[in-house]
N, C-alpha and C positions, 0 to 999 in steps of 0.2 A: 969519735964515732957519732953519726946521726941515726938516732934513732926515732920514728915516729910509731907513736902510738895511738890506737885507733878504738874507741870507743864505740859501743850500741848503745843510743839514747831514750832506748824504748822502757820504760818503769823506771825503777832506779838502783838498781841491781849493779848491775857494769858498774854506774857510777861511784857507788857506794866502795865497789874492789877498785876501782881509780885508784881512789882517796889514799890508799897503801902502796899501790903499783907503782903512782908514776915518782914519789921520792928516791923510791929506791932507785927506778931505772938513771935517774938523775949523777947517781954515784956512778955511773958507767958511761956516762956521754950524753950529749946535748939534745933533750928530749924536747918534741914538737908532737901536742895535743889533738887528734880530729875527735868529735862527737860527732855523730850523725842523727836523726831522729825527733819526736818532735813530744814525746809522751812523760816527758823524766821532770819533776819536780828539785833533784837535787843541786845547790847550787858548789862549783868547783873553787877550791882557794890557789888556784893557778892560773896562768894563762890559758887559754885552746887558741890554738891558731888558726883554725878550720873546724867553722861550724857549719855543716850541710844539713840537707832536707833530709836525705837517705832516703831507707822504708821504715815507716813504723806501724807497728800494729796496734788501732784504736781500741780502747776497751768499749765494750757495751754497757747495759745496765741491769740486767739479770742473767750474769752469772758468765760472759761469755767474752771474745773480742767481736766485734762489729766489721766482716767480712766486708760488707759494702761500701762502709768509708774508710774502713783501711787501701782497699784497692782505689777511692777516689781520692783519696789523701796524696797521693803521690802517681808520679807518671812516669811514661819509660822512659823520655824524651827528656826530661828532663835527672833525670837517675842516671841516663848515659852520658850527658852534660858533665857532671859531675866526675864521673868516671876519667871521663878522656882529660878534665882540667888538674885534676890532682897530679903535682910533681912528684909522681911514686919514686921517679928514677934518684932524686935528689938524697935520698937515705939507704943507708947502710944498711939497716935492719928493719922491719915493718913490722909490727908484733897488734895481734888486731882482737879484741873480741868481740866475737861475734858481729862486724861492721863491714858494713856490703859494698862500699865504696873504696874502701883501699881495699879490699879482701878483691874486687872485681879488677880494678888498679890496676894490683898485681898479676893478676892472667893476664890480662890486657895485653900489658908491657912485660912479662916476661919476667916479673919480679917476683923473690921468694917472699913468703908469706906465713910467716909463723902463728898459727890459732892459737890463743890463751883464751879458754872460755869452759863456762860450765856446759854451753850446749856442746861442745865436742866432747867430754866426759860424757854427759846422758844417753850422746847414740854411742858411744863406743860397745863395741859385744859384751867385755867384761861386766857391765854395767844391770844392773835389775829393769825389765821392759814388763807392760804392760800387760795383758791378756790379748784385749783389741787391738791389732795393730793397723795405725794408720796412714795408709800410704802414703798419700798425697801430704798429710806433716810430714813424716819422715824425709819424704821430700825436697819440701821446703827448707826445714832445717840444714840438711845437708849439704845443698847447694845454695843456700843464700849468703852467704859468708867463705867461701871455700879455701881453704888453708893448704899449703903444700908441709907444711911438719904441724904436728897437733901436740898439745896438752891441754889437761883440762881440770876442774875441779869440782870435787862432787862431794855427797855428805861420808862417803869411805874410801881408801885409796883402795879402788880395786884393780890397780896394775903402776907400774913403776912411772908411767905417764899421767897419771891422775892424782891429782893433790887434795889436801884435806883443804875446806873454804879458809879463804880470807875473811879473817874477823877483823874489822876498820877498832881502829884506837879505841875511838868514842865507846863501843861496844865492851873493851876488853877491861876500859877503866871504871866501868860502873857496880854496883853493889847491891848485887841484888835483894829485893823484899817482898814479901809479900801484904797488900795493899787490901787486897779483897775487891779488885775489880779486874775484869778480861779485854784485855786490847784486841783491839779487831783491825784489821786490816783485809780488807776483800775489793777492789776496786774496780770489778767488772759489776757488781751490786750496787743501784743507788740506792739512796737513803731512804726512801719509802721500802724498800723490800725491807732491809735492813732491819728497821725499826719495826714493819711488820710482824717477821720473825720472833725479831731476837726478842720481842718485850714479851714474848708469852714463857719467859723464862725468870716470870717476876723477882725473883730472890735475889739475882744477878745482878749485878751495875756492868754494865757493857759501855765502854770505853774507845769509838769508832771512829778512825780516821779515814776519811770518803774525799776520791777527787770530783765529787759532784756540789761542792760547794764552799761558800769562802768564808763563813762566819760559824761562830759557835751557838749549838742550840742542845734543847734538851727534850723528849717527849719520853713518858714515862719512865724507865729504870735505863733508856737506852742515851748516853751523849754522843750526840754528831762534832766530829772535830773537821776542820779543813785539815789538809795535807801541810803539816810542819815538822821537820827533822828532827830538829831538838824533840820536842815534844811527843812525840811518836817514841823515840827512844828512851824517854825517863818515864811515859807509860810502858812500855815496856818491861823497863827494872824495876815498877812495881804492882807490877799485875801480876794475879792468879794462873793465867794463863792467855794461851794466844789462836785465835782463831782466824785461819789467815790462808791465802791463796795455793795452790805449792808451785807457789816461785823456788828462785835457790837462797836467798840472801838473808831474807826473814825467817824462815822454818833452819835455815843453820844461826842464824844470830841468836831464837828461842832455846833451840837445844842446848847453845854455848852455854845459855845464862842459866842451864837448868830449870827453863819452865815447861810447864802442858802443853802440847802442842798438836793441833784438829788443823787438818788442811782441807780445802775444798779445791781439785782442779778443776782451772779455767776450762768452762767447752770451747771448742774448736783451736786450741793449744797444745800441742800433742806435747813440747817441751813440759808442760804442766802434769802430763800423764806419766812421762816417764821419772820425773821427781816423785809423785805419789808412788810408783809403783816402788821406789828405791826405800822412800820412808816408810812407807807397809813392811816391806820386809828387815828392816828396823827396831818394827815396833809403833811405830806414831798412827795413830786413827787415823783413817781417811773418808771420807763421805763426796756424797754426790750432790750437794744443794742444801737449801735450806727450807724445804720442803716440807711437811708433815711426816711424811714417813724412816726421815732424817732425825727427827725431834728426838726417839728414844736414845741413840747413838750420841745428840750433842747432850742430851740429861748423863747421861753415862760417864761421858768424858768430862763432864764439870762436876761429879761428885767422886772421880777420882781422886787418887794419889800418886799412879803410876806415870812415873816418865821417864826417857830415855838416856841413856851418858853415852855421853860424845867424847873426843880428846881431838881436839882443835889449836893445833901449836904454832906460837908465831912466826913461821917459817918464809915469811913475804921472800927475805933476801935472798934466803937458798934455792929456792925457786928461780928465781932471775940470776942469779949466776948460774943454775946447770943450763938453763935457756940460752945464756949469753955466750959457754963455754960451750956446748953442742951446734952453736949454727954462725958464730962470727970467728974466721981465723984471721 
């Protein structure tokens, strides 16, 4: 059996559930790698056999993604390029998440297309939604990637097609401590907000990994890291807690290890709206910025104690065999 597997290379989320996904798929037939995308620091201990441009959505620097060069980042002309060149026909099985090139492929050419992703968990109805609802995300989401059978994964299974996350190895074998400082991860923020903010919270050692720069630096209680895996992750298992976007990968990796966990969603990301609106009803704080009027809410949640329990099982294979056993006879 040929099976291609289709990655989003926007952050590093996909990649991260890769790292688990594609071994297993491996035990089932000759797997061939696409990432598409241009945004993702993580790097893969595999082949990809197709690297494309896709679409990806740039982050900004306070607080957002950057509408403007995400639309000049990529073009139609060259999007449909891409489309009409991928041998979608050459495989058995196409299993995609969230990746717009084989996902479009597949319409294209008339090929099934099976969704594995957290964004077809967050729009599913079962799911916790937002107060504001945003068309035009909802939209996007919807039709950027479209799947003819779905599954998806989110932080509860709320219906027999949604799975609890993928927790990658690296994550599952560490030990966690508490260290007395907060890891940050927010990368729609640069470093001057950042450090603006966060240093009027003198007490604190703030811990910050930022794609806005490539060396290490320090200005008062707050350190600027460049974006590094390893190291992102062993701050991590020894941080107090974690203040961090509501992406899916990081706010489920926090809760596994039993830390704090303060999310701020991305503006103009609605995928990020509807992850807070799931973690709210949870339990996990959620805020709008890093604002002033924010301040009491992040003093609050860093002189807590409360935090949430999860149960997160290493369920990778089972997964991929009811997938492999529902759509290949």
């Amino acid at each position: 059996m040929r099976i291609l597997y289709a990655v989003q290379g926007t952050g590093n989320g996909h990649l991260c559930r890769a790292l688990d996904i594609v071994p297993v798929l491996k035990e089932f037939g000759q797997v061939d790698v696409l990432v598409s995308g241009i945004q993702a620091d993580i790097t893969l201990p595999f082949e990809v056999k197709y690297r494309l441009h896709g679409l990806s959505f740039i982050f900004g620097k306070s607080g957002g993604v950057d509408l403007w060069r995400t639309f000049m980042s990529s073009t139609v002309r060259k999007f449909m390029q891409e489309v009409n060149q991928l041998p979608i026909e050459d495989y058995d099985l196409v299993i995609n998440d969230f990746e717009p090139i084989s996902a479009w492929a597949c319409s294209v050419k008339g090929k099934q297309c099976i969704g594995l992703s957290h964004q077809i968990a967050a729009l599913d109805p079962s799911s916790p939604k937002p107060e504001e609802n945003d068309m035009l995300g909802k939209f996007i989401m919807k039709h950027y990637a479209p799947s003819d059978v779905s599954y998806g994964f989110h932080f509860k299974t709320y219906n027999d097609r949604i799975f609890t996350p993928v927790i990658r190895r690296a994550i599952r074998e560490l030990d966690p401590r508490d260290n007395d400082h907060y890891t940050v991860y927010l990368p729609s923020y640069d470093d001057a907000h950042l450090i603006k903010h966060l240093s009027k919270f003198e007490d604190i050692q703030w811990d910050v990994y930022s794609k806005h720069n490539r060396y290490t630096y320090s200005s008062k209680n707050v350190k600027i890291n460049p974006i590094d895996n390893h190291a992102f992750v062993k701050s991590m298992e020894n941080s107090s807690g974690i203040l961090c976007g509501a992406g899916f990968e990081t706010p489920a990796e926090a809760l596994y290890l039993k830390k704090k966990l303060l999310v701020i969603p991305m503006k103009n990301q609605y995928e990020q709206h509807l992850n807070a609106a799931a973690l709210q009803q949870m339990g996990v704080p959620v805020i709008g910025g890093l604002k002033r009027k924010y301040e009491q809410a992040i003093e609050s949640w860093l002189y807590s104690k409360t935090m949430v329990e999860v149960d997160y099982p290493n369920n990778t294979k089972e997964i991929i065999e009811k997938i492999i056993s529902e759509n290949y006879h």
